[in-house]
C-alpha positions as CSV (number, residue, x, y, z in Angstrom):
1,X,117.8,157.1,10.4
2,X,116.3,153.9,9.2
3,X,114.1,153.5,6.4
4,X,110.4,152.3,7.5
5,X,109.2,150.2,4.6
6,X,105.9,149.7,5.8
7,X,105.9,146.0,7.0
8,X,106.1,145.3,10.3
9,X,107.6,142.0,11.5
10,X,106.2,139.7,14.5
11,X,107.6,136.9,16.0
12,X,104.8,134.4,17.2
13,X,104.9,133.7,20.2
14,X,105.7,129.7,21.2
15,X,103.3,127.4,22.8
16,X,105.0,127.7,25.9
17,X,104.8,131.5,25.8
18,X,101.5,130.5,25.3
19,X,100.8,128.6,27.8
20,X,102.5,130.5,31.0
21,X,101.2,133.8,29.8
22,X,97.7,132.9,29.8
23,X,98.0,130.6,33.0
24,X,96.9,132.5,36.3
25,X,98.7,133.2,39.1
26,X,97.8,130.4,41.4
27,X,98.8,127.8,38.8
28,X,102.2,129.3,38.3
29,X,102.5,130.0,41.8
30,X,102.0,126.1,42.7
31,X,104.0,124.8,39.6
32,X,107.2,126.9,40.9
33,X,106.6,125.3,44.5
34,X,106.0,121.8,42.9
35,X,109.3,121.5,40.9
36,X,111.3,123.2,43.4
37,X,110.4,120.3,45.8
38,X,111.4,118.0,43.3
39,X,114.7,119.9,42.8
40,X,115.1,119.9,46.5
41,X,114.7,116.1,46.9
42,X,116.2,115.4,44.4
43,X,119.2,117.2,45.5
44,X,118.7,115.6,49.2
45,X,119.5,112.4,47.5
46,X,122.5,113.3,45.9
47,X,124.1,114.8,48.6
48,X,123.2,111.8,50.8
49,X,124.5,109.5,48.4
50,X,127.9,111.5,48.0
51,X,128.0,111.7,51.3
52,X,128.3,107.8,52.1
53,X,130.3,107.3,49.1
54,X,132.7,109.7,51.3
55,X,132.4,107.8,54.2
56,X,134.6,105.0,54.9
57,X,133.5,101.3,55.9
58,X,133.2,100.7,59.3
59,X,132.9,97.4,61.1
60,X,131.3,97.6,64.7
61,X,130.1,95.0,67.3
62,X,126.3,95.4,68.0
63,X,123.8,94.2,69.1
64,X,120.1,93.8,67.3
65,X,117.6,96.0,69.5
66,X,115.1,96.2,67.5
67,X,113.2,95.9,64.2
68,X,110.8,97.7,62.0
69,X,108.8,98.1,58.2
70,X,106.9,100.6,56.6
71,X,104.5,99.9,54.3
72,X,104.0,102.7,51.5
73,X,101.2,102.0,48.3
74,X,98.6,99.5,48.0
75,X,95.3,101.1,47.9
76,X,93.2,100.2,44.9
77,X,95.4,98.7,42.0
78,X,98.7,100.1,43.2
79,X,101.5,98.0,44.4
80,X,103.1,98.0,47.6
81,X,106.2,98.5,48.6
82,X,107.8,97.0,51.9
83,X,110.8,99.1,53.5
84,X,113.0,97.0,56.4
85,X,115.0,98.9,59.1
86,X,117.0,97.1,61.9
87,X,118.4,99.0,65.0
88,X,121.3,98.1,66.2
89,X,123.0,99.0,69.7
90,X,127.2,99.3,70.2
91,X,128.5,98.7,73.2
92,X,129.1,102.2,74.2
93,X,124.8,102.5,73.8
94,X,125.3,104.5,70.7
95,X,122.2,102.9,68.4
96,X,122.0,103.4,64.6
97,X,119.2,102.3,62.3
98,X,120.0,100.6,59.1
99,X,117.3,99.7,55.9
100,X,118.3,96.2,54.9
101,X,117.5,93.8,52.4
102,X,113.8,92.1,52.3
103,X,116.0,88.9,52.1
104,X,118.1,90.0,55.1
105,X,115.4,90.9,57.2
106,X,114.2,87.5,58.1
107,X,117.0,86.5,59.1
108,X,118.0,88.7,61.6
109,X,116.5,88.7,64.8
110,X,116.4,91.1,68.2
111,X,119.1,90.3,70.4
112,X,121.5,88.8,67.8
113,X,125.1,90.0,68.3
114,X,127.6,90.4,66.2
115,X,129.5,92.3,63.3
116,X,127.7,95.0,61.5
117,X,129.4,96.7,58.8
118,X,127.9,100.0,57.1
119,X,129.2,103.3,55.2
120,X,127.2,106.4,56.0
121,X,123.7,105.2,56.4
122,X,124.0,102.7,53.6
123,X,123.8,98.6,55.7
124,X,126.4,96.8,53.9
125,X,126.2,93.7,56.0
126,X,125.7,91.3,59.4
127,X,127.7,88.3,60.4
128,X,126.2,86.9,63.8
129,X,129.0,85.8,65.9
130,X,129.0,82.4,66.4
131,X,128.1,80.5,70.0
132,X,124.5,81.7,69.7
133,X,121.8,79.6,71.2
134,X,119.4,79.0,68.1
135,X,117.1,76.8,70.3
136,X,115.8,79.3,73.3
C-alpha cells in the first residue's frame, strides 16, 4: 500500500485542452468537417498528380474543337485568376480537355490540327501541322 503524504499533484491542463474542452459542439462538429475537406483535397491532388506522373506521354493527331476560361477572384481588392482549357477531338471522335498556358492560349485556335502531346490530364504541348491556311 502506498503512502499518502497529503499533497496532491495536478497537471494543468494545456491551452489546447483548453480550448477544445470549452468549445461547443457545433464548433467542433464544423472544424472536424472543415479540415477533413482540406485533407481530402489535398489528397485528391496527390493522387492526381501521381497518377500522371504514372502515365506515359502520348502523342495524338487532333483537332482543336473548342475553347474555354474560367474566371475565379476579383471582387473587391482580390486578384483574379484566369484558368485556359482547350478541347481537342481525335480522329476516332474521342475529345479530351486540356488547361494550357495563358501564353499558349492565344495562340491556338478552333479548327487547328495537329500534334497534341499530354500525360494524364497534364497538356504538355501543340505543334500545328503545317499547310494551314492562316489567311481564311
Amino acid at each position: 500500500m502506498s503512502e499518502w503524504t497529503g499533497v496532491a499533484t495536478f497537471e494543468q491542463p494545456s491551452a489546447f485542452e483548453l480550448f477544445w474542452h470549452d468549445m461547443p459542439v457545433f464548433f467542433k462538429i464544423f472544424l472536424l468537417v472543415f479540415f477533413s475537406i482540406i485533407i481530402y483535397v489535398i489528397f485528391k491532388g496527390i493522387k492526381q498528380w501521381m497518377a500522371n506522373n504514372a502515365s506515359e506521354v502520348l502523342t495524338v493527331s487532333c483537332t482543336v474543337v473548342a475553347k474555354r476560361f474560367r474566371v475565379s477572384g476579383g471582387s473587391g481588392d482580390s486578384s483574379a485568376s484566369t484558368n485556359y482549357y482547350v478541347t481537342f477531338e481525335t480522329p476516332s471522335g474521342d475529345r479530351l480537355e486540356l488547361g494550357v498556358p495563358d501564353r499558349l492560349y492565344g495562340l491556338i485556335v478552333e479548327g487547328d490540327r495537329g500534334d497534341l502531346t499530354y500525360q494524364g490530364t497534364r497538356f504538355k504541348g501543340f505543334e500545328r501541322a503545317p499547310g494551314r491556311d492562316m489567311m481564311r
